[in-house]
N, C-alpha and C positions, 0 to 999 in steps of 0.2 A: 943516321939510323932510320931504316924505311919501319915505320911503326904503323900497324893497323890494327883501329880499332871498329869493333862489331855491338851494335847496340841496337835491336831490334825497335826498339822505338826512340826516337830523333825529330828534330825541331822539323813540322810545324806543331807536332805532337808537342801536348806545354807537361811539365812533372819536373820532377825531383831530377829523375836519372837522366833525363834531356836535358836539363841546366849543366849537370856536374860533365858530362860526355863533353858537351860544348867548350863549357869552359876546361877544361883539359886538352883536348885538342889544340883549342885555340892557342892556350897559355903556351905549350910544347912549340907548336910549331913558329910558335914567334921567338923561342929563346935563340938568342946569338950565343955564339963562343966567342971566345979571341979572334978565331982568323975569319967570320966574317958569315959564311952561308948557317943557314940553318943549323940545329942540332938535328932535329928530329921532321921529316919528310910526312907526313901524317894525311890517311888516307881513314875518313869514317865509312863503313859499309853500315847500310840500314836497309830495312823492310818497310818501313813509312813512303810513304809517296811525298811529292811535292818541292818539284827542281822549281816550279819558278818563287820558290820562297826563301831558296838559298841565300844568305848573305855574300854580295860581289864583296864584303870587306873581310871574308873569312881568308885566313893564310894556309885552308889544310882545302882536300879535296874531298868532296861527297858523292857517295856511288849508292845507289837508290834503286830498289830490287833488284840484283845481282840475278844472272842465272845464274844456273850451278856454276859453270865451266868459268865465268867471268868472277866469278868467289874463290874459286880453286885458284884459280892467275895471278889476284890478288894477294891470297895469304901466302901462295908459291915464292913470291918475289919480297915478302916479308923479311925483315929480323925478330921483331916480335909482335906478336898477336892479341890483342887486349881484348877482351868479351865480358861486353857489359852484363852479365849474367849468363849462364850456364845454358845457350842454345845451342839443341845440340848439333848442326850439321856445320856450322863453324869451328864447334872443334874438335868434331872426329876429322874435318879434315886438316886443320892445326897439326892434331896428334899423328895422325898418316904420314906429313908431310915432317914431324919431328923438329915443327918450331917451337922458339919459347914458347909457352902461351900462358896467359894470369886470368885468373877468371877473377872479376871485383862484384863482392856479390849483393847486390844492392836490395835486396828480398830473401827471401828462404825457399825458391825454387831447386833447388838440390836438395833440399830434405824434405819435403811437402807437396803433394801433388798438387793443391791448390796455393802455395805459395806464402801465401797467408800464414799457414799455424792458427789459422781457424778452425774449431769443428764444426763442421753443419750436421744437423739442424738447429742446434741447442745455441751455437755461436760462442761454444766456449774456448777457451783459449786451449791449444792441443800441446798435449804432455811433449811432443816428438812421437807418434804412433808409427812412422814411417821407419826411423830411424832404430825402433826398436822392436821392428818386424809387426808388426799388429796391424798386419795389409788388410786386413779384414776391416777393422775399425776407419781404416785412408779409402777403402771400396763404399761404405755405409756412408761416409762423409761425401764424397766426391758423387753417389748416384741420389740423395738428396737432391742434388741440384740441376743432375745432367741424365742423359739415359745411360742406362747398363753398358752397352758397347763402348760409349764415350770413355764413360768412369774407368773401366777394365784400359784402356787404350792409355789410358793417365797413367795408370798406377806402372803399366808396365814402362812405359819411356823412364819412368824415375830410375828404373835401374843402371842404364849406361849412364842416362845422367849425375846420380851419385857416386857412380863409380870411375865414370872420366872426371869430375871433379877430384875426383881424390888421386889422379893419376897427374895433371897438369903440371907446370913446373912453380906456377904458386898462385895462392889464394889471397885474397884482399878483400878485410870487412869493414863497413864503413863506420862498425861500432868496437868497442869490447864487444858488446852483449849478442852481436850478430857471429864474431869470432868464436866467442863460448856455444851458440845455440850451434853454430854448425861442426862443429868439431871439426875443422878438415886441414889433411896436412901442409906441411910448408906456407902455412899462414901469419899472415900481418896485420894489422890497423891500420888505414888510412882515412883520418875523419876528411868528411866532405870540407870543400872550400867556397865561402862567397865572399863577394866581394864588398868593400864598408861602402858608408855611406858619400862617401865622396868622391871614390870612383865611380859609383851606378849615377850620380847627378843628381839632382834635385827630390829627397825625398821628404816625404811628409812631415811636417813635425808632430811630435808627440804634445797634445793638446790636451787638457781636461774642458777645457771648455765654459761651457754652465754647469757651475756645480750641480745643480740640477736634475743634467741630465747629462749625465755622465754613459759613453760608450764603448760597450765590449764590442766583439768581431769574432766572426769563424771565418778560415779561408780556406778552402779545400773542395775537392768532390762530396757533395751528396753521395756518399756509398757507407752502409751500417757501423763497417769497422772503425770509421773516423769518429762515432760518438756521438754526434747531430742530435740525436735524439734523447743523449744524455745531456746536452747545454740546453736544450729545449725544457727539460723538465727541471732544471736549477732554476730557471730564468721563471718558470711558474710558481716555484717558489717564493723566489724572491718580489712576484708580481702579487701574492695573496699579502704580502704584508706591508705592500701598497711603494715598494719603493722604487722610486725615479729614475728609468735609466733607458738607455737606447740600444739595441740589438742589431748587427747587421750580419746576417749570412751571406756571404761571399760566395758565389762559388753554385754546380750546378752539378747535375746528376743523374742517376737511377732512384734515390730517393724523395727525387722533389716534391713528389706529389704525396707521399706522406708525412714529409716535412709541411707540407703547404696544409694538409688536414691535420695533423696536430696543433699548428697557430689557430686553425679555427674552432678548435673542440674546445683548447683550455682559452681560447678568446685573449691571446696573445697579441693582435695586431698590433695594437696600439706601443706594443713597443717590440717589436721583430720586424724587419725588414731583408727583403729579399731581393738582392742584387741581382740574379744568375749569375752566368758566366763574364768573367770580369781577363782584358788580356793582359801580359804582364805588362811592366812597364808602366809610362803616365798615366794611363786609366786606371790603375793599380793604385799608384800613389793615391791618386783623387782619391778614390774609393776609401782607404784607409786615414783619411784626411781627417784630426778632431778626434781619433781611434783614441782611447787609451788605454785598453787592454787587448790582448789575443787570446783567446780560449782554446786551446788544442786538447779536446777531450775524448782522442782516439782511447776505442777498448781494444786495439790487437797489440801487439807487439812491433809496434812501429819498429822498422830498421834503422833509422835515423833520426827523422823530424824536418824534412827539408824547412818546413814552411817556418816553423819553431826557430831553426838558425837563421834565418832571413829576419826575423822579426826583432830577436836580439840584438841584431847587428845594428837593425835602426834605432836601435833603444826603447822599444818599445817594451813594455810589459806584458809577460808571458805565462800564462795559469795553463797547465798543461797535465796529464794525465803522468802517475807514476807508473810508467810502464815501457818495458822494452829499451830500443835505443834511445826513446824520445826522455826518459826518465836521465838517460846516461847525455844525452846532449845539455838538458838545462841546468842539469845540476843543483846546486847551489844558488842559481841564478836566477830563479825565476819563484812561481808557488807553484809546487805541487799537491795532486790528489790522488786517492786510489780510484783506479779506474772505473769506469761505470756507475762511482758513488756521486749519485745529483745532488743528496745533501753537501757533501763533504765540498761538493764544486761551489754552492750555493753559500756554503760560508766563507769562503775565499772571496768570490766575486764581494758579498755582505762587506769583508773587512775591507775591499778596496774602498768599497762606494763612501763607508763610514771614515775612512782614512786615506785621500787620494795623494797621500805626498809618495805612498808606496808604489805609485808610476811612477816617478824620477828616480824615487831610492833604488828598486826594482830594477827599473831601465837600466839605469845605470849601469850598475851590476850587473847584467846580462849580456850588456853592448860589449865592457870589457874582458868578458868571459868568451863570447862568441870571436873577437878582432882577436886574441891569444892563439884559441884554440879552434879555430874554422877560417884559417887566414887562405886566400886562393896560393900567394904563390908556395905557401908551404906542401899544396897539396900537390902544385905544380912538381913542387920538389922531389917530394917523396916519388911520384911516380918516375919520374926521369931515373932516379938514384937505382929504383929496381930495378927499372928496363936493361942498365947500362952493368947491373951488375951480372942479371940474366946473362946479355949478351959476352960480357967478359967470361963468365963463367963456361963458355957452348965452347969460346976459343981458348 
């Protein structure tokens, strides 16, 4: 089966949807059958630059800004066409050409002009304004941030967009709660897959350390929606009533520099640290090294939680925001808060520090919640099983 898939942003680009693309690709194109050659022939088209960073160890091929005519050729010569979200000249020309196509929707760009389900200015969490016509409310949101022309330009591409979404031959959410938010027909669940700790190689152990000084962790972009500024102000908390502990911000951004002036206003240094940009892999490890907690204290409605299931997997201990996918990924598994509340974060963080056996107990319970239900080849699976069924269905 000639399968192509389309993912606007692709490895050197590091993210969630560049992990899962990869390893889907990869996974596919290495499965055998019985009689020997491949299953699935797999071809990633992407808008990212950066052939010399390609892996010689990858089994699928990479085509890196397509022109038009050479993106036409490509999904031309397709069986089915996979769009790592709903861009649209991949698949008006999909639908033109009357191939399968799946759109797997790793954000909420078919129902939100900015993607998010943010409103600006306020940053609060949006009912669905798009979805239930209140263009005016998606026009005040989007020129907050951009000009008139731009804003007006946004709002109107949403409408093929939502509406070739809902014409496709099927939808794929990486959550329930992304399934539910978009309503769109001939939809599925497919959770994300990674991989445990002993395929990826040598990962850190889950340490406490000196009781002491005990260490939380953020790993992600400096960008508002992720919360940065809500662990910052638990962590000030917890610093007026004088207790012990170590902070590491992972990670780099649009927000660093108000990240970097809030440690100095509530005079935080002494226990926040700032990493920047950290790559995946060994450096990563290192980095998280002696970690025992993860903080994921996004306020949007995360689609997923990539960083959340990675953390699990290693067993590490997971305090994450109840909200969105990211609520639906840890489940049970982890400590939840309501979101944006620095208290409610502050007494979580409070009960680990005063009780650390609840990183192993925690851990634990997370690792085998995440190896269950975020297993890679199951997700391998799921996607083979559609494609194949797609394709039987056309013949």
């Amino acid at each position: 089966m000639r399968l192509v898939i389309f993912s606007h942003f692709f490895a050197p680009s590091i993210g969630g949807v560049e992990k899962q693309v990869h390893s889907l690709a990869h996974g596919l194109a290495r499965r055998k059958p019985l009689g020997g050659a491949s299953n699935f022939e797999v071809t990633v088209i992407t808008n990212t630059p950066g052939r010399d960073t390609d892996d010689p160890g990858d089994t699928f091929e990479v085509v890196r800004c397509p022109t038009f005519f050479q993106l036409w050729r490509l999904i031309q010569r397709a069986d089915v066409v996979h769009l790592a979200g709903p861009t649209l000249l991949p698949l008006l020309i999909s639908l033109l050409l009357r191939k399968p196509t799946v759109i797997e929707h790793h954000g909420y760009q078919s129902i939100c002009p900015n993607g998010l389900l943010i409103h600006q200015p306020e940053r609060s969490l949006c009912p669905g304004h798009f979805q239930a016509k209140r263009y005016a409310k998606c026009f005040r949101c989007l020129a907050s941030e951009m000009s008139v022309t731009r804003s007006l330009k946004n709002i109107l591409l949403m409408f093929p967009r939502y509406l070739l979404s809902k014409s496709v031959t099927a939808n794929i959410a990486i959550t329930e709660h992304v399934l539910q938010r978009h309503r769109l027909p001939s939809s599925q669940v497919i959770y994300y897959g990674v991989e445990n700790q002993q395929v990826r190689g040598a990962v850190a152990p889950v340490a406490i350390g000196d009781p002491h000084k005990f260490r939380f962790a953020f790993v992600g972009r400096f960008v508002p929606e992720k919360g940065i500024c809500v662990f910052l102000e638990a962590v000030n908390i917890l610093n007026s009533e004088e207790l012990d502990f170590d902070v590491l911000l992972i990670g780099d951004g649009p927000q660093r520099k108000e990240v970097d002036a809030i440690i100095d206003k509530w005079h935080l240094a002494d226990h926040v640290h700032v990493t920047g940009y950290v790559a995946p892999g060994e450096a990563m490890t290192n980095a998280l090294r002696g970690v025992g907690a993860v903080v994921v204290p996004s306020v949007w409605e995360e689609a997923a939680g990539f960083s959340a299931i990675e953390q699990m997997v290693d067993g590490r201990l997971v305090i994450a925001s109840a909200i969105g996918g990211l609520a639906e990924v840890v489940g049970d598994a982890g400590l939840l808060f309501p979101a944006g509340d620095a208290a409610a974060l502050a007494s979580l963080m409070r009960e680990v520090l005063l009780n650390p056996s609840l990183v192993e107990i925690v851990g634990a319970r997370g690792r085998t919640r995440a190896l269950k239900i975020f297993e890679i080849e199951r997700m391998i699976r799921d996607h083979a099983a559609l494609y194949s069924q797609l394709v039987e269905l056309r013949t």
